[in-house]
ZAMARSE-939611 format. One record per residue (C-alpha): residue number from 0; residue in three letters; x negated, y negated, z negated. Coordinates in steps of 0.2 Angstrom, whole numbers, plus 5000, padded with zeros to 4 digits. Example, Ala and Ser with C-alpha at 12.3 -4.5 7.8 and 13.67 -1.06 7.14 Angstrom:
<pts>
+-----+-----+------+------+------+
:   i :  aa :    u :    v :    w :
+-----+-----+------+------+------+
:   0 : ala : 4938 : 5022 : 4961 :
:   1 : ser : 4932 : 5005 : 4964 :
+-----+-----+------+------+------+
</pts>
This chain:
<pts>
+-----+-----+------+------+------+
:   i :  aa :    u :    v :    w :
+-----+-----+------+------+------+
:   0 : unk : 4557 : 5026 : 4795 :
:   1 : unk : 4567 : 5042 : 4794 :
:   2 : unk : 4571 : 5044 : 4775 :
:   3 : unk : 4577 : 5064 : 4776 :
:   4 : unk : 4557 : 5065 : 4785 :
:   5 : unk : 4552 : 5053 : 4774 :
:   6 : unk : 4559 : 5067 : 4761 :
:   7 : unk : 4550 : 5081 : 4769 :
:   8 : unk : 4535 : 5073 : 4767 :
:   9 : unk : 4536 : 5069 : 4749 :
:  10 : unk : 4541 : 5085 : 4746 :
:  11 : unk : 4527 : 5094 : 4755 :
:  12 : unk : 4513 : 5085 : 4748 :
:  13 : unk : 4520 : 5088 : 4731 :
:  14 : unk : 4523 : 5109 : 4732 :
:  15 : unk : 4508 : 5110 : 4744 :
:  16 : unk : 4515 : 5118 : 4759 :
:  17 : unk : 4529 : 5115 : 4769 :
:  18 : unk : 4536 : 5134 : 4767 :
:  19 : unk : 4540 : 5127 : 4749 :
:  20 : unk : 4546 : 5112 : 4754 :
:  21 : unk : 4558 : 5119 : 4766 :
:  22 : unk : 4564 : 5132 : 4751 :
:  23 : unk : 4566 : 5115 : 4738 :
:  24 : unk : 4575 : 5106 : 4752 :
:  25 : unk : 4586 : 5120 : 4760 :
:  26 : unk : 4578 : 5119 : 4775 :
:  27 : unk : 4566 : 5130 : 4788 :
:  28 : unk : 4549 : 5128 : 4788 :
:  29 : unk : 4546 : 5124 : 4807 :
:  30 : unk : 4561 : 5109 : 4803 :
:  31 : unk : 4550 : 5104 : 4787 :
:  32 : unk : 4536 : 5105 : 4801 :
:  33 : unk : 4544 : 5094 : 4813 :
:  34 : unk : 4551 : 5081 : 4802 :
:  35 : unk : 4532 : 5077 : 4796 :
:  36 : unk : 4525 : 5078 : 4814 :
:  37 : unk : 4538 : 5066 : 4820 :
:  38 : unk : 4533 : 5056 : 4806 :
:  39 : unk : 4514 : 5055 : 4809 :
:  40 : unk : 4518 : 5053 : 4829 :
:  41 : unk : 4529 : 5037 : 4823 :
:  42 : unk : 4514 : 5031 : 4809 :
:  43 : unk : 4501 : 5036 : 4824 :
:  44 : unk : 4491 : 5045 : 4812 :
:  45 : unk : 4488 : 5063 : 4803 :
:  46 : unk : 4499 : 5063 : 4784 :
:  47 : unk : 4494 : 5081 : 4779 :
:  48 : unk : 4480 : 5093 : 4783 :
:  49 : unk : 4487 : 5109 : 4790 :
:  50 : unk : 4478 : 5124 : 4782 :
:  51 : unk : 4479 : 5142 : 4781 :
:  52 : unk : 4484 : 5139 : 4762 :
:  53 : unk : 4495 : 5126 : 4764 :
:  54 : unk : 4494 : 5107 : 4766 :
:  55 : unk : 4484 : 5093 : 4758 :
:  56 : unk : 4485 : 5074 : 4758 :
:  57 : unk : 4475 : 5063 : 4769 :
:  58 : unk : 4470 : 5047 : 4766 :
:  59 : unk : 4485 : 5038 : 4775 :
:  60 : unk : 4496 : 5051 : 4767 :
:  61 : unk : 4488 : 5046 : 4751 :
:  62 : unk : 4496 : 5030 : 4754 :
:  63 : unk : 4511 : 5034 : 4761 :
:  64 : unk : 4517 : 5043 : 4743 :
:  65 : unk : 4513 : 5033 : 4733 :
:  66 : unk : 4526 : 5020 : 4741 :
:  67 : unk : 4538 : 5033 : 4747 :
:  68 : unk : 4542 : 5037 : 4729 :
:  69 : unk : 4545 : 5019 : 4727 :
:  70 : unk : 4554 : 5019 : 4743 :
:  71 : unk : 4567 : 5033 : 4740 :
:  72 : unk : 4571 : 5029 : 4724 :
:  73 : unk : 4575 : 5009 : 4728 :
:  74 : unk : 4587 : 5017 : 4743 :
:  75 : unk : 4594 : 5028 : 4730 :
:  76 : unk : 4595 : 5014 : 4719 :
:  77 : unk : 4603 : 5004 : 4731 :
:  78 : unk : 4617 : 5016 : 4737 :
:  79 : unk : 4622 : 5017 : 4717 :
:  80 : unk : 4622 : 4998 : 4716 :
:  81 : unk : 4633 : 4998 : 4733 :
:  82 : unk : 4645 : 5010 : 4727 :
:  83 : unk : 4648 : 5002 : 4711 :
:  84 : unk : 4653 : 4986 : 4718 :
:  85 : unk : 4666 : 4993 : 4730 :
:  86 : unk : 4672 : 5002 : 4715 :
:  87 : unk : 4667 : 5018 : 4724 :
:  88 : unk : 4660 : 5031 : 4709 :
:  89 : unk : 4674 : 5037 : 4703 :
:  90 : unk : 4666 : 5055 : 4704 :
:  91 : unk : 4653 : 5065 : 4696 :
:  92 : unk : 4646 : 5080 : 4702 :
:  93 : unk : 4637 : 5088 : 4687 :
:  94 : unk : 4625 : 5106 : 4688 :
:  95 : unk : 4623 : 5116 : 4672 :
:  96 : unk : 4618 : 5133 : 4668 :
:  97 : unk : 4627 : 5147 : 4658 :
:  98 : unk : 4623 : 5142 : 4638 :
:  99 : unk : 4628 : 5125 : 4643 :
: 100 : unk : 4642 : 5128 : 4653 :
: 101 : unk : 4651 : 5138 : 4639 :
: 102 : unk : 4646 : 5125 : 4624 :
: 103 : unk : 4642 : 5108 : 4629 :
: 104 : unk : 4647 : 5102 : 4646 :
: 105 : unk : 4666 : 5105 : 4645 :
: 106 : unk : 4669 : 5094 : 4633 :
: 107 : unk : 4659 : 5082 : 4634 :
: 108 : unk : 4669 : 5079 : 4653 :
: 109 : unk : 4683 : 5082 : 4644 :
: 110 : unk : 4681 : 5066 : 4634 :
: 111 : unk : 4674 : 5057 : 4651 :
: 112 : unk : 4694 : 5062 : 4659 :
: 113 : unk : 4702 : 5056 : 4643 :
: 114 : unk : 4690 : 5042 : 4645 :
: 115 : unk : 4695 : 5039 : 4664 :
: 116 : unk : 4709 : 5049 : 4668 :
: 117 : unk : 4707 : 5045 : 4688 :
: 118 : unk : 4689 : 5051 : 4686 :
: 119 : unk : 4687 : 5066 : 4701 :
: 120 : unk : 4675 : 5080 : 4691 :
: 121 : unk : 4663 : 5093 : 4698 :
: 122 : unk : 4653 : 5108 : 4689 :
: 123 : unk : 4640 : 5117 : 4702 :
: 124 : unk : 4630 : 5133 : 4695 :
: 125 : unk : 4611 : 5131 : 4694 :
: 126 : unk : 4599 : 5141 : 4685 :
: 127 : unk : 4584 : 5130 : 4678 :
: 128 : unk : 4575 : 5122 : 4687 :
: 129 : unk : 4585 : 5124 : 4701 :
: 130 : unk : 4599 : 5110 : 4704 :
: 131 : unk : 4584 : 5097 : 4704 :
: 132 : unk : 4580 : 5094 : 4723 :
: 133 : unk : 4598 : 5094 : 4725 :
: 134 : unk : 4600 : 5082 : 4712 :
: 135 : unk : 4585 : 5070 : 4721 :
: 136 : unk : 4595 : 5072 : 4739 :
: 137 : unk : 4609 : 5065 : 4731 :
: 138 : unk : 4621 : 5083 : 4730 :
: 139 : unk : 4624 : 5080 : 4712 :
: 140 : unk : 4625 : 5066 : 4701 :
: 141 : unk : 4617 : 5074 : 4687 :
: 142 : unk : 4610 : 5088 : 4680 :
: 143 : unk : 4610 : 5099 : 4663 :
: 144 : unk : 4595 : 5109 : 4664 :
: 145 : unk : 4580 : 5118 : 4649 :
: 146 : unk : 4562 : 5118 : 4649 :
: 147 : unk : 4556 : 5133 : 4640 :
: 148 : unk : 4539 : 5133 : 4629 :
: 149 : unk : 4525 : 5137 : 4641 :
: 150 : unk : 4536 : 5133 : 4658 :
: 151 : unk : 4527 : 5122 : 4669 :
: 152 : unk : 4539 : 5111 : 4682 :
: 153 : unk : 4538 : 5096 : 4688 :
: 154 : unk : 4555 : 5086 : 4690 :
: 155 : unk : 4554 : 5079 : 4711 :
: 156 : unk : 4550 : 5063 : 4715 :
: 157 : unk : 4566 : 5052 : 4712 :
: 158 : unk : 4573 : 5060 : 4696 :
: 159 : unk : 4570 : 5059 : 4680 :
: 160 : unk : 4573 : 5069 : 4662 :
: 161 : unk : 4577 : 5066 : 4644 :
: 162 : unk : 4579 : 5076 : 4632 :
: 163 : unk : 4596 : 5080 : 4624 :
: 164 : unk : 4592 : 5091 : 4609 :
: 165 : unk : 4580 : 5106 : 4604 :
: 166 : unk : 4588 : 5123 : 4605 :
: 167 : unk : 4580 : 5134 : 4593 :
: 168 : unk : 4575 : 5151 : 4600 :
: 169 : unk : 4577 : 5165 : 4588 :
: 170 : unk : 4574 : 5182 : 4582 :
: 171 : unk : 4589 : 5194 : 4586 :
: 172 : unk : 4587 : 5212 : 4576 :
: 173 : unk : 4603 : 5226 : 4575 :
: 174 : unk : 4609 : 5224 : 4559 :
: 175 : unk : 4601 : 5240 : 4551 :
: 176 : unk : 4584 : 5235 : 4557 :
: 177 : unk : 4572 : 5234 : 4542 :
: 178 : unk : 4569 : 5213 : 4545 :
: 179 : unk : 4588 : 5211 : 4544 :
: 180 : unk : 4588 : 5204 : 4527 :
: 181 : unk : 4574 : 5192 : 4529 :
: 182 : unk : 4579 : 5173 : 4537 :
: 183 : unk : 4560 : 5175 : 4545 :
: 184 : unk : 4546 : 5181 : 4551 :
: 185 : unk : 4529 : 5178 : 4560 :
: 186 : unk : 4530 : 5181 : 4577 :
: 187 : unk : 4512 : 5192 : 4573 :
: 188 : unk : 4523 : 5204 : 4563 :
: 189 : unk : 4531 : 5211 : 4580 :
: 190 : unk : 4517 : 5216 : 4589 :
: 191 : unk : 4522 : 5236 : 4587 :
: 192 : unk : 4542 : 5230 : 4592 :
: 193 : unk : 4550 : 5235 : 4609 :
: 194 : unk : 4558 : 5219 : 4614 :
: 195 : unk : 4573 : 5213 : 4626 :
: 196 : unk : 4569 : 5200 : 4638 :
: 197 : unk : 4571 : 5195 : 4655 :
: 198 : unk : 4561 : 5199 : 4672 :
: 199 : unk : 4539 : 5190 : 4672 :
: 200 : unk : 4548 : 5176 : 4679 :
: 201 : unk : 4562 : 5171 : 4668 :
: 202 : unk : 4559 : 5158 : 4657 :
: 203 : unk : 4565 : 5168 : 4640 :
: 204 : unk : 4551 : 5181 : 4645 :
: 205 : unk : 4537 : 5167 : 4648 :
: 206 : unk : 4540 : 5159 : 4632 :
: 207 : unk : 4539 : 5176 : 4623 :
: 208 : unk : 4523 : 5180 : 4632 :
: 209 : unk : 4515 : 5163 : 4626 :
: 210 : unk : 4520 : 5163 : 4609 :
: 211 : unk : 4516 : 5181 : 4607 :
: 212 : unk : 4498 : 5176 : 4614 :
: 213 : unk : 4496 : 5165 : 4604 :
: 214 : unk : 4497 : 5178 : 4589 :
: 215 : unk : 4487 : 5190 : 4598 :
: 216 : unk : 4497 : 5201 : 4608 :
: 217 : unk : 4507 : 5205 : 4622 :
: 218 : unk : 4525 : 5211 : 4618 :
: 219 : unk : 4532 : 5224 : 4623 :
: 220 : unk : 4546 : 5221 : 4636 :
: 221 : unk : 4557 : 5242 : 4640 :
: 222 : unk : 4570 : 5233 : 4643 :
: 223 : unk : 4574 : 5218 : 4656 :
: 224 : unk : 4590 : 5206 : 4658 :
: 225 : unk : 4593 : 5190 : 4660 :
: 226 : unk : 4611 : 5190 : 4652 :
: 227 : unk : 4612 : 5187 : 4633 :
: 228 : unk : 4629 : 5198 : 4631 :
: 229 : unk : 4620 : 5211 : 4636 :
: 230 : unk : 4604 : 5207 : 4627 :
: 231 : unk : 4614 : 5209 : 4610 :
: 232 : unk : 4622 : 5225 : 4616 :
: 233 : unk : 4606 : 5231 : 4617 :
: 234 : unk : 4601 : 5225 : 4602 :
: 235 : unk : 4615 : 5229 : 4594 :
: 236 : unk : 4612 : 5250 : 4600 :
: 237 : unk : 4594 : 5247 : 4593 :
: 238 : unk : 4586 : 5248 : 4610 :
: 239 : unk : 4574 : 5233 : 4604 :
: 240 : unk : 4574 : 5216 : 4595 :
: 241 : unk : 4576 : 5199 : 4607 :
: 242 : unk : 4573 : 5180 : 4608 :
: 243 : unk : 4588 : 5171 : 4608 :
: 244 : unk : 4591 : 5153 : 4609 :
: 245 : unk : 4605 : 5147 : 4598 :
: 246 : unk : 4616 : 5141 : 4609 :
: 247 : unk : 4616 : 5157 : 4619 :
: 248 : unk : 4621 : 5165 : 4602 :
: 249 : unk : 4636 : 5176 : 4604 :
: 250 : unk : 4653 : 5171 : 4595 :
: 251 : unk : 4653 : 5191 : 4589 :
: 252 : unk : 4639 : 5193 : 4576 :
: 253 : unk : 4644 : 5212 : 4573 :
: 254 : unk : 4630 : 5224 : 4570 :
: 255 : unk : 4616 : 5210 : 4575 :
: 256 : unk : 4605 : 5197 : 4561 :
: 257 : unk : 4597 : 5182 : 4564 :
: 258 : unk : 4581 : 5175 : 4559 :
: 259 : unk : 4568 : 5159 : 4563 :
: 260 : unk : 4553 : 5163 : 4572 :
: 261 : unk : 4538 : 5156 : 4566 :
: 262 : unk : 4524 : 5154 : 4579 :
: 263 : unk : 4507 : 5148 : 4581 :
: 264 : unk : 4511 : 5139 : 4595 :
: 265 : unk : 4521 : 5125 : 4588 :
: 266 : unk : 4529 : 5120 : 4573 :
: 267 : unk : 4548 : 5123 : 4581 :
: 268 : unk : 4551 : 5139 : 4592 :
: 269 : unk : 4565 : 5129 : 4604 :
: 270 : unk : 4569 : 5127 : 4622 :
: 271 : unk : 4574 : 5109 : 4626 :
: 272 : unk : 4588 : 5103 : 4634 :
: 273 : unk : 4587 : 5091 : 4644 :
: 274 : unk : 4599 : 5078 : 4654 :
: 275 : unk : 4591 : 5076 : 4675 :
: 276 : unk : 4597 : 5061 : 4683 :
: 277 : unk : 4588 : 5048 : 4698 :
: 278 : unk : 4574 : 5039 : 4693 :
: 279 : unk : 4584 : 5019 : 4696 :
: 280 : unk : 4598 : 5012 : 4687 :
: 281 : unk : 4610 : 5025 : 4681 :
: 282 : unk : 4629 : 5020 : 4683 :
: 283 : unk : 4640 : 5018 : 4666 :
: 284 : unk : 4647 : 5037 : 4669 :
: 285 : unk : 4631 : 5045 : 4669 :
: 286 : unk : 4626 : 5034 : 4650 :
: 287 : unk : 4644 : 5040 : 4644 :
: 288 : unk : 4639 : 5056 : 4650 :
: 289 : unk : 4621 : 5058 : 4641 :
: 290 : unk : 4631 : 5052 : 4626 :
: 291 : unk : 4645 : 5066 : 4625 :
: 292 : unk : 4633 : 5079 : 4630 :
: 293 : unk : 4621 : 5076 : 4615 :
: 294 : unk : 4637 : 5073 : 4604 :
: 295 : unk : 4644 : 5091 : 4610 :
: 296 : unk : 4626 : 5098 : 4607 :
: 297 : unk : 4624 : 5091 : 4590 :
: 298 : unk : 4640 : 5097 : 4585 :
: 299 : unk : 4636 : 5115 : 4594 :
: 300 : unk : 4621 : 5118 : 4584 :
: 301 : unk : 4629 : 5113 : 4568 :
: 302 : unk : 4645 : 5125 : 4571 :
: 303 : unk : 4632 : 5138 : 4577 :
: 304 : unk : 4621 : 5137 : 4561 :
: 305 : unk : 4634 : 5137 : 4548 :
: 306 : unk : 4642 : 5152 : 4556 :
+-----+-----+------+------+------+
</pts>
């Protein structure tokens, strides 16, 4: 059996079309199409129900699944077992994001090349989730990645996520605003604000949206950007007060203040950051990896709250 079909399959019965399939896995739909069709022509039965809305599981592809998760994760477990024995991984490909790029990944591989100074190193650029389906097609070895209050994704079959530390998301006001002198606020005190945020989609924006909700209103979003320097320039102009997670914080704290949200969603406004690797056995670099990270985020958040 063809694992990249195999693959295809998977990942269409879990998005629920194959156009989303084909956008996870870098491929066209009419190929996602054609792997599953060769698939059920080898199997001599129909896997997924075409419809005008998509795809939907038969009862053979029912089956199928539920041991092809078991079945890609042993091959993947299998090629990690292989490689370590002929002494082979001896390179990690990583993904990250901005926040974490800047605070925590660079030194906690700087302590993995200290560590094993023949050790070949790779950073890729993925904005959350993305960096996922690449991590389950084996692209990358591992992946730093955040889950948002109120973002909904499910990590693909073959990888798995724990959870490194909880980033805080706070309240950033110019420095002359009138709640500059307070450490907090009730998230119910800025309904009449103008906020900063990023575009419906962006996971700042969606978390602000529930939280706000859960107050009783809808913020107020004039002003749209995905990039926290700017987000304190505008802050800092008084154009509108933003949600900021303290690792994005900016080193120059001129003319901005900082308070804890409190909300009636949960006990602790914060994002979590979170360590993506293949479901299996993981190799000694990736443990030594998790380690550093949550080491160089432990220490991040103290420098960042002290300062």
């Amino acid at each position: 059996m063809d694992l990249l079909r195999l693959r295809s399959f998977v990942e269409s019965a879990r998005l629920g079309s194959f156009a989303a399939a084909a956008e996870a896995l870098g491929y066209t739909a009419p190929a996602v199409s054609q792997h599953i069709a060769h698939l059920e022509n080898e199997l001599q039965c129909e896997l997924l129900v075409r419809g005008a809305r998509g795809v939907r599981l038969t009862t053979p592809g029912t089956v199928l699944l539920e041991r092809a998760d078991r079945l890609l994760a042993e091959t993947q477990m299998t090629v990690l077992a292989v490689r370590e024995s002929a002494g082979q991984l001896r390179s990690l490909r990583v993904g990250t994001f901005p926040s974490a790029a800047h605070h925590l990944v660079p030194g906690a591989l700087g302590r993995l090349r200290a560590a094993h100074p023949d050790l070949e190193l790779a950073l890729m650029h993925y904005e959350p989730p993305d960096g996922l389906t690449q991590l389950a097609a084996g692209e990358v070895d591992a992946v730093v990645t955040h889950r948002y209050p109120g973002v909904s994704w499910s990590a693909p079959t073959g990888v798995r996520t724990a959870t490194l530390i909880a980033d805080p998301l706070l309240l950033m006001v110019a420095a002359d605003h009138p709640l500059a002198g307070r450490t907090r606020v009730d998230i119910g005190k800025l309904r009449d604000e103008t906020f900063i945020s990023g575009t419906t989609a962006d996971p700042n924006r969606i978390a602000l949206a529930a939280a706000s909700a859960g107050a009783g209103f809808a913020p107020h979003v004039a002003f749209e950007t995905a990039d926290y320097a700017a987000t304190a320039s505008l802050v800092r102009s008084g154009f509108g007060i933003a949600v900021v997670p303290r690792l994005a914080w900016p080193s120059d704290v001129s003319g901005i203040a900082q308070l804890s949200l409190h909300t009636t969603v949960r006990r602790v406004f914060a994002r979590r950051l979170l360590l993506a690797v293949r479901t299996g056995r993981a190799s000694a670099l990736i443990s030594e990896l998790a380690r550093n990270l949550t080491e160089a985020a432990q220490t991040s958040m103290r420098l960042s709250s002290s300062s």
